[in-house]
N, C-alpha and C positions, 0 to 999 in steps of 0.2 A: 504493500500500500504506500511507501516512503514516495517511490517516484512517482506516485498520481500528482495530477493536477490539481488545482482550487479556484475554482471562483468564489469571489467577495460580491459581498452585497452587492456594489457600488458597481459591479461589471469589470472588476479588475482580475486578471487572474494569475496567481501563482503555478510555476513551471513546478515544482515538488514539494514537499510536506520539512522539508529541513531549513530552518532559521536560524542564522547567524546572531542570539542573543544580543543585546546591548551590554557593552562592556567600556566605562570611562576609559579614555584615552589618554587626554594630558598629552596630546602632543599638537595644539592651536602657537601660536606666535604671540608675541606680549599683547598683541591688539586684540586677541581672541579670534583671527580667521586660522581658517584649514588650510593644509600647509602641505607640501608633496609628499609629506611623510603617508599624510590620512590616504593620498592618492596611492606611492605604494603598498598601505596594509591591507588598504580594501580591495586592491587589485588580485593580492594575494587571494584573502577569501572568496573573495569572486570569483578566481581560475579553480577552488576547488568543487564548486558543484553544488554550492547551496540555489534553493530558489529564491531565499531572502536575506538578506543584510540588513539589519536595526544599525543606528550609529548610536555611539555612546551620549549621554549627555548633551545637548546643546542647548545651552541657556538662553534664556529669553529676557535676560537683564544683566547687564554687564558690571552690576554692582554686587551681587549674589550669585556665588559660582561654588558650585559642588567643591571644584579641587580648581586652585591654579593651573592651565592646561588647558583649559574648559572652551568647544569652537561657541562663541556668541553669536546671535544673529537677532541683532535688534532694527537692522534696515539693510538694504542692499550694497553698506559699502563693498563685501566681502564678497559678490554674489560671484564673482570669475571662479574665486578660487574653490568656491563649492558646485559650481560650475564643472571645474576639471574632475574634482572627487567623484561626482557622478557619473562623471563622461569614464572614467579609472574604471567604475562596477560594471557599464553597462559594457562596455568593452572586451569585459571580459565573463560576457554569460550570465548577470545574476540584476538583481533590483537593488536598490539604496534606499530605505526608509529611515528618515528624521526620526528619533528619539527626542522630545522638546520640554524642559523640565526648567522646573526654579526648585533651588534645595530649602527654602525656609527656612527652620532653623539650625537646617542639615549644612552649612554652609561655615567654613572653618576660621576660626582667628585670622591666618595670615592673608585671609581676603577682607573682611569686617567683622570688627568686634560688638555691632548689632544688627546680626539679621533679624529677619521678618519672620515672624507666625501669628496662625489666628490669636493666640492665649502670649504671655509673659512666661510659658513655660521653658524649663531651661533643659538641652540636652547636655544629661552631664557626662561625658566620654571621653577621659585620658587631659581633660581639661582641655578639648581641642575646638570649643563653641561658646563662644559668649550668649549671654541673657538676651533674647530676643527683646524684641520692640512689636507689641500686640497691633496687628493690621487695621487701617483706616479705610472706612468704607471706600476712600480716595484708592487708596493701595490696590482695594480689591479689584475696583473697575479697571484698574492699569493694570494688573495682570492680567485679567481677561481680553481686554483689548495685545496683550502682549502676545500672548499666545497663537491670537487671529493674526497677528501682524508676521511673527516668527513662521507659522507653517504657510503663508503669500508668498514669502521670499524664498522658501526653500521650494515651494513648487516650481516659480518660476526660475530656478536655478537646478533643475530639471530631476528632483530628486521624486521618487517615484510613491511617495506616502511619509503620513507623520503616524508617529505614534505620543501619544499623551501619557505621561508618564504620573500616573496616581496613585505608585507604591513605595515599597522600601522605605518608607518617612520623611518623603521629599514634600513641598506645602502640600499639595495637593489630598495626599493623604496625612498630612497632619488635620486640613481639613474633616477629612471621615473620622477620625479619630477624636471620641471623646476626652481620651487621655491629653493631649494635646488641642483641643478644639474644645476653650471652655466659654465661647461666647454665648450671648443672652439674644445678639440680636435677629438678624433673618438669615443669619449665617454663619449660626450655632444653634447647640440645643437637642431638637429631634434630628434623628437622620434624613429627614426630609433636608433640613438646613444645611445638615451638615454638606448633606452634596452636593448644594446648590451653586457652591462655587463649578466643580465638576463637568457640571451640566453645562453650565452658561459659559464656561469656558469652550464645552465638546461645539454649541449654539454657535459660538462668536467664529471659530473655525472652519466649522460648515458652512456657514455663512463667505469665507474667504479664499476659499477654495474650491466650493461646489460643489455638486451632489455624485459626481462621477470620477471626486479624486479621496483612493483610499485614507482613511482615519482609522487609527486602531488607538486601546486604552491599554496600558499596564497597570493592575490592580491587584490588591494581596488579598490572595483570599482570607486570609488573618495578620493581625498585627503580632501575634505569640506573644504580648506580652500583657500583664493584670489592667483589667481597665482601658485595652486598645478593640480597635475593628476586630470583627469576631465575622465568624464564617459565616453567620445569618446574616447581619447588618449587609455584608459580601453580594451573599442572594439576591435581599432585595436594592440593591444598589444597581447590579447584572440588571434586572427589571426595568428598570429605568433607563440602562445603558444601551438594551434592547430599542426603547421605546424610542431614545438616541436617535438611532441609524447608524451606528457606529459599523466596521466593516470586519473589524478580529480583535480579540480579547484575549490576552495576556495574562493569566493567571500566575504567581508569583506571591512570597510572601515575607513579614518581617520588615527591622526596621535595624538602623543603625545599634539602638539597644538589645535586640534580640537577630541577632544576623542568620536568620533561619535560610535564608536564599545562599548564604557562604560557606556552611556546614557540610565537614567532610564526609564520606560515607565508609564504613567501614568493607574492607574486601570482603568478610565471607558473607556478608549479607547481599555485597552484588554479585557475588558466587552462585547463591541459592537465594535469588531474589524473586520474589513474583515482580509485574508492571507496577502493581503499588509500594514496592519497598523502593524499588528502584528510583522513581521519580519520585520526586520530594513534595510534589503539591498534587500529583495526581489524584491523592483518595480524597482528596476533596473537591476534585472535576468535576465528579460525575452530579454532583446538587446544583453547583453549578452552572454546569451546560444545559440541567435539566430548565434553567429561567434564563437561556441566553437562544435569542433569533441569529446570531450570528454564530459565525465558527471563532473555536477557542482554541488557543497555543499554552500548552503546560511547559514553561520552563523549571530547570533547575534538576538534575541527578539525573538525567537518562546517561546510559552508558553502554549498553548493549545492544545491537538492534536487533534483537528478538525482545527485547523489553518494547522497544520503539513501536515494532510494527504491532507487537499486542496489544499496548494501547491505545491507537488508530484503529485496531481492528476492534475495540470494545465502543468504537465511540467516544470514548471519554474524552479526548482531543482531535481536535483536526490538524495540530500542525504539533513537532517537534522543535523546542526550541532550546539551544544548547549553546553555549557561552566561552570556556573556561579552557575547553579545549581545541578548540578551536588557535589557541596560542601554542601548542605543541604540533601541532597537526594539521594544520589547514586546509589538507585535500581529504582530509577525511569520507565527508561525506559521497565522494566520487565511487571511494573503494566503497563505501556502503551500500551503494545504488549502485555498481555491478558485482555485489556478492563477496568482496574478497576480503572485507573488514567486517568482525563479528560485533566487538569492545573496542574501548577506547581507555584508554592509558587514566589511571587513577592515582596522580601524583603527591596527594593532600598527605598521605603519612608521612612523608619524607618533609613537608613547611609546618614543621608545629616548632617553634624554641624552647617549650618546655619538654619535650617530649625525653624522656628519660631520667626526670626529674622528682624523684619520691618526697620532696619535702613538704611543709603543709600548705603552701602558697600553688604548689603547684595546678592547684583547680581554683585560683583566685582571678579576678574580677579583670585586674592587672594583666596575669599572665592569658587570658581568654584574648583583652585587647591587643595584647602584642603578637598573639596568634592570629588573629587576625587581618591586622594592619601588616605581619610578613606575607603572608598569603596573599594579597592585593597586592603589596608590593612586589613580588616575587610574579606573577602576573602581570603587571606592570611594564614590567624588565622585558617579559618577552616581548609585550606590544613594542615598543619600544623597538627592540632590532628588528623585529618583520616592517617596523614602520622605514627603519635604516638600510632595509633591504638584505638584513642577515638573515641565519639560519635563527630558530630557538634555541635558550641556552637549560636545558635542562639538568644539568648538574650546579646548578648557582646555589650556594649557600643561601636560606632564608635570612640567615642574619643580614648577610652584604645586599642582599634584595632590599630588606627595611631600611638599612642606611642610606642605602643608596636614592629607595623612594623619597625619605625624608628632604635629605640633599637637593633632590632636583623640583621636588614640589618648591620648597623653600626659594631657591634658584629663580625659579618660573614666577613665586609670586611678589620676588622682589624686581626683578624687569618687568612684572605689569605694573606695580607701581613708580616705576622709573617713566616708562611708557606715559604712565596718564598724566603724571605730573610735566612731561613737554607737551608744544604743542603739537597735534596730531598731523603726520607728515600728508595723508593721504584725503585731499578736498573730497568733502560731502561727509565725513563720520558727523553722525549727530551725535550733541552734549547728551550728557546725563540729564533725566530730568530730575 
């Protein structure tokens, strides 16, 4: 079933059932355009055989940025160079869909030390997020107007779908989330409210792009953690998403606090896995898909495609969507869809820094975050060389992974603040508002 076909609502149709997950890049220039690197990494995935490609992050305000690295696109100065990134996938066999996200209060010190969320809530993680500043109904309309403006330019910069990004505890889903979303007024409160941003965001886009250009949502089916989005609120949010017109839906879960979508899997259980152990959000698909008019993509733990094709074969998803390894392996998918590749490489026991470590910290809060943070960095690294045109470097110590992440974020975010503070070399950037 992998290499069937797909049509989306909208009349668009997907060449096979394999997606190229959204994975931050961190490789934009200090002004936040895309840069030859984005052209050679996607060129890469592209020649291996996926029918889709998600891009990482691209923010829709150049004041709030996931990570330093981050491509912006808040008007068309940049539009060539996203431009050539497109022209790089199409090129070479495969589609380009915009990932378009604000991180809220997911948005790190060495960018600003007050981001935006609905509530004053603070994320507290490694000390790497200052105390937000609670959103103004001013705020809210400009992001929504943002988001319409964000996925314009990328259409007409020939990229082939957006996807709305309303997981992982970026605003969006801090929105849905009561833990995070403790407003009183029409956009807080019941989940009614709470989605309302959501909606009128998916509204403002549809609206700017038309009813015959794909739209998809990324959305967790839980937040995992006490007091966050829960797999009902999930349901009927789908209901609504439905009601939307949205074109494919993105299941995925967890949040900066609870990194359920980054959790490694244990070998014997992908040894003797059913499709449900396998994929990490699939056994919550199936309720799911059952209040969704469109087709859904489970990302997160597939690994074998006998797992793959069983879960396309149960229904429970219609697309494959796979991330992580995609940095070891890029033509993967090719050998999948002619038989010669069964699994896929499961490199997460070897990026743990505690690992061997019996003392009592060893399951502490600390050492989770620095497992973590090497793991993304260590991932990182490889984008990184496929973006420079090398091989992956999989024997790289997770330690020199983490430093070296630290390094080059840190690097990146002090030439964007070099950058903003001159003036800007290339006529038409608009100011800040």
């Amino acid at each position: 079933m992998i290499e069937q076909s797909l049509a989306l609502p909208c009349g668009h149709m997907l060449a096979n059932r394999f997606c190229k997950a959204a994975m931050t890049e961190g490789l934009a220039d200090p002004l936040g355009r895309a840069t030859a690197a984005h052209q050679r990494l996607y060129a890469k995935w592209a020649g291996g055989g996926a029918g889709l490609l998600l891009s990482g992050n691209i923010m829709i305000d150049r004041r709030y940025l996931e990570r330093a690295g981050n491509v912006v696109v808040e008007d068309d100065s940049g539009i060539d160079a996203l431009k050539a990134w497109a022209d790089a996938v199409h090129a070479n066999g495969s589609q380009l869909w915009a990932q378009i996200s604000h991180p809220g209060r997911q948005c790190p010190r060495l960018v600003t030390l007050t981001p935006l969320a609905p509530s004053e809530v603070q994320l507290a993680v490694a000390g790497n997020f200052g105390k937000p500043r609670a959103m103004t109904e001013a705020d809210i309309l400009d992001v929504i107007a943002r988001f319409a403006r964000t996925a314009g330019v990328l259409k007409a910069a020939r990229f082939d779908g957006v996807q709305i990004h309303a997981a992982h505890g970026y605003l969006l889903s801090q929105f849905l989330s009561p833990r995070t979303n403790r407003r009183t007024d029409r956009w807080g409160g019941t989940l009614a409210h709470r989605a309302r941003l959501l909606l009128e965001v998916i509204r403002a886009v549809r609206a700017n792009v038309g009813v015959d250009y794909p739209i998809a949502v990324k959305l967790n089916s839980s937040d995992f953690v006490q007091g966050g989005f829960t797999l009902e609120e999930c349901i009927q949010v789908v209901g609504w998403l439905s009601e939307a017109g949205i074109d494919l839906l993105e299941i995925s879960g967890g949040t900066y606090e609870q990194l359920e979508f980054f959790k490694a899997h244990d070998e014997a259980e992908i040894r003797d896995s059913t499709r449900q152990r396998e994929a990490v959000f699939l056994k919550y698909a199936r309720s799911i898909k059952a209040a969704a008019n469109m087709p859904v993509m489970v990302t997160g733990g597939f690994r074998t495609l006998a797992g793959m094709e069983a879960a396309l074969r149960s229904g429970d998803t219609d697309m494959i969507g796979i991330a992580r390894p995609f940095c070891l392996d890029p033509d993967f998918p090719a050998r999948m869809l002619a038989g010669s590749l069964a699994a896929l490489p499961v490199p997460e026991d070897r990026l743990v820094l505690g690992k061997g470590y019996r003392g009592p910290n060893s399951k502490s809060p600390t050492m989770r975050a620095f497992n973590n943070q090497a793991q993304a960095g260590w991932y990182y690294h490889q984008i990184e060389r496929l973006g420079a045109g090398l091989p992956p470097q999989p024997a790289l110590s997770p330690w020199r992974a983490l430093l070296g992440h630290f390094r080059k974020d840190f690097g990146r975010a002090m030439a964007r603040k070099r950058t903003r503070a001159e003036p800007p070399p290339t006529a038409g950037l608009a100011p800040e508002s």
